[in-house]
C-alpha positions in Angstrom: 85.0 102.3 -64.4 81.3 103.1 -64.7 79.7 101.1 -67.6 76.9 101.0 -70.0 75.2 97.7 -71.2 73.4 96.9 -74.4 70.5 95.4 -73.5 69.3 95.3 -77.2 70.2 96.1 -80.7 73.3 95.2 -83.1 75.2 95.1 -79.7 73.4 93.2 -77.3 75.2 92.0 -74.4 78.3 94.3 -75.2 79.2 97.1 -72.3 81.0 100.3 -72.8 83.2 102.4 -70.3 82.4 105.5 -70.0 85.3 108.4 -69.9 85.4 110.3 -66.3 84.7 113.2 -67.8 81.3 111.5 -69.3 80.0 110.3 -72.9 78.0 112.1 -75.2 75.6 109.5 -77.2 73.9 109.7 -80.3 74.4 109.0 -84.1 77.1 111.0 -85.5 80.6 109.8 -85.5 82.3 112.0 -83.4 80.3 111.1 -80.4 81.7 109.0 -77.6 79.4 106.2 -78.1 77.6 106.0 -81.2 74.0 105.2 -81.6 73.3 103.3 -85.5 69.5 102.0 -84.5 66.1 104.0 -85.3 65.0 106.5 -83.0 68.6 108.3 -82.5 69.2 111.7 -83.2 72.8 112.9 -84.4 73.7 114.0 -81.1 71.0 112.4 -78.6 71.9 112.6 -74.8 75.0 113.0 -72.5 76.2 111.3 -69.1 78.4 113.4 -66.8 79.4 114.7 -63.5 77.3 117.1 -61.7 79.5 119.6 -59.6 79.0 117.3 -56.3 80.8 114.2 -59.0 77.9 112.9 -59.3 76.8 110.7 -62.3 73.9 112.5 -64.4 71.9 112.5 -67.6 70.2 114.8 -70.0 68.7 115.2 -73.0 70.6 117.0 -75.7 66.7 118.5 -77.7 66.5 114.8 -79.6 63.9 113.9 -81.8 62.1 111.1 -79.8 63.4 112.3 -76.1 65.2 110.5 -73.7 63.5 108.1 -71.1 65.1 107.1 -67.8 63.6 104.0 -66.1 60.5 104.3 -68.0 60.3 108.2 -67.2 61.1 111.1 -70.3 63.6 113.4 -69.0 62.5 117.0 -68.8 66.0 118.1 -66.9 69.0 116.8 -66.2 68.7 113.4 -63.6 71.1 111.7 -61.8 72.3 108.2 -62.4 72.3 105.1 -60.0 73.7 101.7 -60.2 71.3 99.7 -62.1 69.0 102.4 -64.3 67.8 101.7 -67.1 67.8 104.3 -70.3 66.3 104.1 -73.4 67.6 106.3 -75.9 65.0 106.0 -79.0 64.9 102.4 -79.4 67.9 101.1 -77.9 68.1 100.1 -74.1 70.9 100.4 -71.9 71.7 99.7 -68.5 74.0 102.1 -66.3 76.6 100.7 -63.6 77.8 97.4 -63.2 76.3 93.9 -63.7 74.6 92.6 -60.2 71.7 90.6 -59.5 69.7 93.6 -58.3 70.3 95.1 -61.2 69.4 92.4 -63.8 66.1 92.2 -61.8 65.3 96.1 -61.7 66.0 96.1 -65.7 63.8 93.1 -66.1 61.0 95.0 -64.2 61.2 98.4 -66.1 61.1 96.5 -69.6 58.0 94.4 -68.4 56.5 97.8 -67.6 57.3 99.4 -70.7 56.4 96.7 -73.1 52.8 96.8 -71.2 52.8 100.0 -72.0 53.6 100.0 -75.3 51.0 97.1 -76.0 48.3 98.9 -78.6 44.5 97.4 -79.1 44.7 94.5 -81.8 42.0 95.1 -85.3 41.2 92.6 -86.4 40.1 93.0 -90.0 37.8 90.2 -91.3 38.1 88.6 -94.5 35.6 86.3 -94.7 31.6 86.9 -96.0 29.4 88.1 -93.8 26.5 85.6 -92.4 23.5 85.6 -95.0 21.5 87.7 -93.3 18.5 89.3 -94.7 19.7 93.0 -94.5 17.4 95.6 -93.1 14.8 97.7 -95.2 16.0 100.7 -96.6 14.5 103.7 -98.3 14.7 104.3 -101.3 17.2 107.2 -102.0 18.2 109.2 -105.3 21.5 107.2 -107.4 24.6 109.1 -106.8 27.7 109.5 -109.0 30.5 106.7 -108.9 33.2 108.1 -106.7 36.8 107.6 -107.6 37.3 104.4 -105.3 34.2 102.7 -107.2 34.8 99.1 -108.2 35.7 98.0 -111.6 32.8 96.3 -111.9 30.9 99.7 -111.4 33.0 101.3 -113.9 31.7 98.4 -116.6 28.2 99.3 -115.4 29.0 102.7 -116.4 30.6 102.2 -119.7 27.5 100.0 -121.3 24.6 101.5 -119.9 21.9 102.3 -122.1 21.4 106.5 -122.4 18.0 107.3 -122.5 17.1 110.2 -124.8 16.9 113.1 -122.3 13.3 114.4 -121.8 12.4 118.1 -123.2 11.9 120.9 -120.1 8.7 120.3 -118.5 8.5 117.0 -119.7 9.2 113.6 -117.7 11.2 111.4 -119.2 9.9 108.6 -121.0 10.2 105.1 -119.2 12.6 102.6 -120.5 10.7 99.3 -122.1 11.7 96.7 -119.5 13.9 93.9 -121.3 12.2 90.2 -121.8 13.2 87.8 -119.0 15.6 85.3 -119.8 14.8 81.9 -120.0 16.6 80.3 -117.3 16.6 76.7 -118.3 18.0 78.0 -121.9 20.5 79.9 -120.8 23.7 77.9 -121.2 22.0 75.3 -123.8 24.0 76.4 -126.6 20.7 76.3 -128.7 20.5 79.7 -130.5 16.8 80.6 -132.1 16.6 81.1 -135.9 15.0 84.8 -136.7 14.8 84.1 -140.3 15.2 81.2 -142.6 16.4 82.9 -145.7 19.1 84.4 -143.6 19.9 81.1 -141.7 20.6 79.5 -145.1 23.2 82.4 -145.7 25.1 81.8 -143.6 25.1 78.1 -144.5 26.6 78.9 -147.7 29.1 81.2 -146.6 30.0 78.8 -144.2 30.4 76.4 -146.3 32.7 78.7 -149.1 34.7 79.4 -146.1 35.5 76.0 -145.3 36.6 75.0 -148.9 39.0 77.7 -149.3 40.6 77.2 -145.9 41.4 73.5 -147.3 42.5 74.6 -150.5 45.2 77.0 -148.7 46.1 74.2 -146.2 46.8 71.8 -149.4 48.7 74.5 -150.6 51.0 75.0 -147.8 51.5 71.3 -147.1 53.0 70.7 -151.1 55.3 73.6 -150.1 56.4 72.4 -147.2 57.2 68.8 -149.1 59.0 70.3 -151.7 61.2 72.6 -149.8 61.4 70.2 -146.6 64.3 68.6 -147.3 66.7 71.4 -148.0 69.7 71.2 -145.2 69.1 73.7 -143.1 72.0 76.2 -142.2 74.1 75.3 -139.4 74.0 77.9 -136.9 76.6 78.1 -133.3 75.3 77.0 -130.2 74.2 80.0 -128.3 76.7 79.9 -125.0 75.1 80.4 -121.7 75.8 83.4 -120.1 77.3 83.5 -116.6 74.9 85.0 -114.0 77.8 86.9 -113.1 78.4 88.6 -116.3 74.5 89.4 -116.5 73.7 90.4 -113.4 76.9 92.0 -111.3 76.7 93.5 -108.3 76.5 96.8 -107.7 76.8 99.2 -104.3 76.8 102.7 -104.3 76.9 104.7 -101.1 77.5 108.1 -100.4 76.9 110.2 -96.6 77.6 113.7 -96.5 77.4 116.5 -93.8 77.2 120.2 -95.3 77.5 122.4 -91.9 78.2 126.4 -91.6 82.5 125.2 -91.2 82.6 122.4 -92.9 82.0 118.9 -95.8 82.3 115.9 -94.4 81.6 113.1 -97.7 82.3 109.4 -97.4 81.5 107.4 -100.3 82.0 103.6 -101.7 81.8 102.2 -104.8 81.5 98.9 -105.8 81.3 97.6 -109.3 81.1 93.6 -108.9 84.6 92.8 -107.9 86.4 95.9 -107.7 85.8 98.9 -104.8 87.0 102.4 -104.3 86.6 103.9 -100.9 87.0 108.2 -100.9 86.6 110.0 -97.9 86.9 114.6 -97.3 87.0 115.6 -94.4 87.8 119.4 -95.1 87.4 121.2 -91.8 90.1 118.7 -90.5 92.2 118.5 -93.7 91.7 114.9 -94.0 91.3 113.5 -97.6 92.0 109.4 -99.3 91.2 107.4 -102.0 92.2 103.8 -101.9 90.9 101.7 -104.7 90.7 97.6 -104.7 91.1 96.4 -108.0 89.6 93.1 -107.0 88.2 93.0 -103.5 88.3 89.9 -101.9 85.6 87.4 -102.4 85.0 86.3 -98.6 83.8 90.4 -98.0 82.4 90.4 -101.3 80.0 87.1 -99.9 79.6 88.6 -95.9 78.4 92.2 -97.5 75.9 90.9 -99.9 74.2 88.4 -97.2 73.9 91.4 -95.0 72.1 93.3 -97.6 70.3 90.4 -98.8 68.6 89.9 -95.0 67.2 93.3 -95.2 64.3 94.6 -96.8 66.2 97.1 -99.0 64.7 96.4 -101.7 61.3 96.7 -100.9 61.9 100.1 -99.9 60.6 103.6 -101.1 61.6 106.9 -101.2 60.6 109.4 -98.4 60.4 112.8 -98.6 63.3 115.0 -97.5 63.1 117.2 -94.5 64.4 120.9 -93.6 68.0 121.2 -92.6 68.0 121.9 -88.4 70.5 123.8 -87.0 72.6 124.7 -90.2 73.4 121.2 -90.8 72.6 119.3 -93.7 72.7 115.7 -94.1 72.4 113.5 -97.3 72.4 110.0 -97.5 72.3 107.9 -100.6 72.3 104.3 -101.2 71.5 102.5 -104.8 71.7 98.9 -104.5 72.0 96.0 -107.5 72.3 92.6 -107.8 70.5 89.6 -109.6 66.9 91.1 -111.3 66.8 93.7 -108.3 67.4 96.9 -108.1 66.7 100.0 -105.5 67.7 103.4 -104.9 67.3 105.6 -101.4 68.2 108.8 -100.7 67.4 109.6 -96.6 68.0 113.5 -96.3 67.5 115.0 -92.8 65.1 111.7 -91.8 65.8 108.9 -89.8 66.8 105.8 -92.4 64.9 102.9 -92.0 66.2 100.0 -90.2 66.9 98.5 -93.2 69.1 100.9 -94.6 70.6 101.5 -91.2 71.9 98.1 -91.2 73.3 98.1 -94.6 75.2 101.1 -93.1 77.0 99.2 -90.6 77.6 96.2 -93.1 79.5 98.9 -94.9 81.2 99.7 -92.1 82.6 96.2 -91.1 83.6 95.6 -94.8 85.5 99.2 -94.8 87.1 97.6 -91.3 88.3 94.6 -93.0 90.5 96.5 -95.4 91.7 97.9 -92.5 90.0 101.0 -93.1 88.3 101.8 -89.5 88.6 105.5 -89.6 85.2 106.0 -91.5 83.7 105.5 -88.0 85.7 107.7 -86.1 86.1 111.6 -85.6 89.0 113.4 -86.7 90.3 113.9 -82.6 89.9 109.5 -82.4 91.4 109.5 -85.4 94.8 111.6 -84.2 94.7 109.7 -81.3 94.9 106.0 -82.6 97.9 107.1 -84.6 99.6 108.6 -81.8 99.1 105.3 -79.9 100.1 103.4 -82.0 102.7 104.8 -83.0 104.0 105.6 -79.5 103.6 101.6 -79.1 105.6 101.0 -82.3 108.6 103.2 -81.1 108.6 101.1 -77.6 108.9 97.9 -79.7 111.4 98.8 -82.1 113.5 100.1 -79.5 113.7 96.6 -77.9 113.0 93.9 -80.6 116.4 92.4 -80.0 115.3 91.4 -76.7 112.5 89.7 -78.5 112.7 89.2 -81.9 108.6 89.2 -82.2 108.5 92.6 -81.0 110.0 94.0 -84.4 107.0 92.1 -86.2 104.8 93.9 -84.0 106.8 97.2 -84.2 106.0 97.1 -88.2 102.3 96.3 -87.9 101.7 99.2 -85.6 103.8 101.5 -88.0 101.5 100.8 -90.7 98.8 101.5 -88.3 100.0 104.9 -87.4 101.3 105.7 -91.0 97.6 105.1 -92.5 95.7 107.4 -90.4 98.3 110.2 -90.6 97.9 110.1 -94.2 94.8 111.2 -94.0 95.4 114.4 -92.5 96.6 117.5 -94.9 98.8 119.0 -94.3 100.1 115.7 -92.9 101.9 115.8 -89.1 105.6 115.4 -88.5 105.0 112.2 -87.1 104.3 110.9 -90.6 107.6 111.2 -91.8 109.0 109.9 -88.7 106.5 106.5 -88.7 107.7 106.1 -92.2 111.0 106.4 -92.4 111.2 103.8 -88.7 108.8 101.8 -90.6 111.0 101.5 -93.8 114.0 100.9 -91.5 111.9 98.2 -89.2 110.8 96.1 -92.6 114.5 95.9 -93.9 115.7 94.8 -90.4 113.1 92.1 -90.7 114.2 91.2 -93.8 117.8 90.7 -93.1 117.2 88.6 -90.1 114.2 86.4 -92.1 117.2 86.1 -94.7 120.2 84.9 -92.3 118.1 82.7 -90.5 117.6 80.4 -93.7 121.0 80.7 -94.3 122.1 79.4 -91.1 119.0 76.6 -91.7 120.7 75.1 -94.4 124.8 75.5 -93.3 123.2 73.4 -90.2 121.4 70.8 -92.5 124.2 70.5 -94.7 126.7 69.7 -91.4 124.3 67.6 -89.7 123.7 69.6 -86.9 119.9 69.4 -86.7 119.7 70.2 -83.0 121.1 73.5 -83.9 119.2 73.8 -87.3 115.7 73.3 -85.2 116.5 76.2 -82.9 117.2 78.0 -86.2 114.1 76.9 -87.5 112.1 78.5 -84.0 113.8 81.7 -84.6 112.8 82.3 -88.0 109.5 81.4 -86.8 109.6 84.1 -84.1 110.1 86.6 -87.1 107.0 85.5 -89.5 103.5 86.2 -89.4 102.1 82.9 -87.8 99.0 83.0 -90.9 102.0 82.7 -93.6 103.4 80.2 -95.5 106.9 80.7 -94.8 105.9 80.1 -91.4 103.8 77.1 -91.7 107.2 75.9 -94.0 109.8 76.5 -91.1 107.6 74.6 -88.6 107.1 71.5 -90.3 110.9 71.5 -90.7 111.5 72.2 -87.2 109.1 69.0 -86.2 110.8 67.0 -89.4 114.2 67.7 -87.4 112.6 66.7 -83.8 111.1 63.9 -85.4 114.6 62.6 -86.8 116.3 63.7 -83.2 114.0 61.7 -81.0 114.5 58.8 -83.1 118.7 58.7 -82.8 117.8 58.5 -79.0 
């Protein structure tokens, strides 16, 4: 199978197959291979066969073009082992992984970082050398503009208006001020204008000064008398949690209005509960599963995510036109600790920043085991008819092994979760279901007669027997359990004790 490699990006050194009818790339879910990184249109480029079956690519009218070892496409091009593609600002390699090839791709991104290289400013900070600047004429003082100084704005404010001289008239000439005395001027000596006046202020100073004591005096025997009362006891003030003050908060929303259909994902997360909701109503696809206390591990692996972005420091851009008929919202209001942010990206490329909160939301939707927010309605229909094709094949044979019924279940669930999603719902639902229901109370039986059998063993003294006993159950519990950890160490207890007869 023909391959693309990630040469860069949230997937680097990942490959993907590509289908032999080809692979349409770009951002939207229902493309074969989706594109979250900045430069990407919604639907981008396509690789397929040219009538001879020959491997070729074209640009699909994106936004930033398609480039093909360091040339933009203007028409369709064949592929070759080895080429490399950049599709806005991820880079891929097409074919398999060679020598030749790993060389050619180191080549065409030497040649187009060199020519992505841009002149370095250099913006200088520091004084200019004291140089005695050159003469220049004298010219007429203009108006402050609006990016004058502050200091030219104080300059405004207090200078001195002259009265305005009468038509025909020149203005009268302001009296230049007296020079200051340098040597005087941060002496703290002030001169006396008048003696009579100095001396009044001596004496008001002096009034001043007695009745500020007599207050102070005052305020002192008040204090004395009243000093001593108890003073009310009052509660210690309890701290408040930093969780109670400052929970976190997530709310995204991503919605596609076209001419035949709503497509709206959202999440919600209030601190330690989440409720995913997803319409899909051209495909009839509609859920709502709410957490009621999501677990703390995802809770921790989302919020470092966000917390190694810049979201925060982000603004809001203005929206564009929709193209084509389609209309694209997203939103994303972020809180936690003293910060706080909210970004709506409508019609734009998101920043890198919000892009990768995107797929942090994506993984965290994947560990409640909800993975088809990333996938088209036609993947969709066909992960639940694989697995529960699969499903069918084990629980036909799980007596032959008794794993295979544990397996049977998990892809039951598998197929009985995305079916749900689909409204009307397909027959197959009912049928997953009800085999599902019918697997899980086999299971049970078996988990329950194996124990059983444990202990009638134990209690004979057959322990050879009871540790085969002990295997089988093992064989029918999920190996992360603690009924399975239990029935192992009993199984070694018994081999322990059987070794040491011998």
């Amino acid at each position: 199978m023909i391959k693309l490699y990630f040469l860069n990006g949230p997937r680097t050194g990942q490959s993907q197959e590509i289908a032999p009818d080809g692979a349409r790339i770009g951002r939207e879910t229902d493309n074969d291979i989706q594109l979250l990184i900045g430069g990407v249109s919604r639907y981008h480029a396509k690789i397929s066969r040219n009538p001879a079956g020959k491997w070729c690519i074209e640009d699909l009218g994106s936004t930033n073009g398609t480039t093909l070892n360091g040339n933009p496409l203007t028409m369709s091009a064949p592929l070759k082992d080895g080429d490399v593609i950049l599709i806005g600002d991820q880079v891929l390699r097409f074919g398999e992984e060679n020598a030749a090839a790993a060389e050619k791709t180191a080549e065409i991104l030497e040649d187009q970082t060199r020519k992505k290289k841009k002149p370095q400013v250099i913006f200088h900070t520091s004084p200019r050398p004291a140089s005695a600047p050159p003469e220049m004429p004298e010219q007429p003082p203009k108006e402050p503009s609006p990016e004058t100084g502050r200091n030219e704005q104080k300059k405004k404010i207090f200078k001195v208006s002259l009265p305005s001289a009468k038509a025909g008239e020149n203005a009268p000439a302001a009296t230049a001020s007296p020079a200051p005395d340098i040597n005087n001027l941060f002496s703290g000596k002030k001169e006396q204008k008048n003696t009579a006046e100095h001396h009044f202020f001596r004496r008001g100073n002096l009034l001043f000064t007695v009745g500020v004591i007599g207050v102070a005096v005052i305020v002192v025997s008040l204090f004395l008398m009243f000093g001593n009362a108890p003073a009310p006891k009052t509660p210690p003030v309890a701290p408040v949690a930093i969780s109670d003050r400052n929970p976190f908060y997530l709310d995204y929303e991503k919605q596609i209005v076209s001419k035949d259909n709503v497509f709206r994902f959202s999440l919600k997360i209030r601190d330690n509960s989440a409720v995913f909701m997803l319409d899909d109503l051209k495909h009839r696809r509609h859920f709502v599963r709410k957490f009621g206390e999501i677990n703390p591990d995802y809770k921790k692996t989302l919020l470092s995510s966000i917390k190694d972005t810049g979201f925060m420091k982000l603004e809001q851009e203005e929206p564009s036109p929709s193209a084509d008929g389609v209309d694209e919202t997203r939103s994303l209001k972020i809180a936690y600790g003293p910060y706080l942010n909210s970004i709506t990206v409508r019609n734009n490329y998101p920043s890198n920043s919000f892009e990768a909160i995107e797929m942090a939301i994506e993984r965290f939707a994947e560990d409640y085991g909800l993975k088809t927010v990333s996938l088209s309605a036609e993947e969709m229909r066909a992960e639940a008819e694989k697995a529960f094709q699969k499903a069918e094949d084990l629980f036909a044979n799980y007596q032959a092994r008794p794993e295979n019924l544990r397996n049977a279940i998990l892809r039951y669930q598998i197929a009985v979760e995305f079916y749900e999603q689909f409204d009307p719902p397909p027959k197959e639902l009912n049928i997953a279901a009800k085999h599902l229901k019918e697997a899980e109370s086999i299971l049970k039986k078996m988990i329950k007669d194996a124990e059983t059998n444990i202990n009638i063993l134990l209690r004979r003294r057959q322990l050879a027997e009871a540790a085969q006993e002990c295997q089988k159950l093992m064989d029918y519990l999920d190996p992360d359990s603690k009924p399975y950890q239990k029935a192992r160490a009993s199984k070694i207890k018994l081999e322990t004790i059987l070794r040491g007869k011998k």
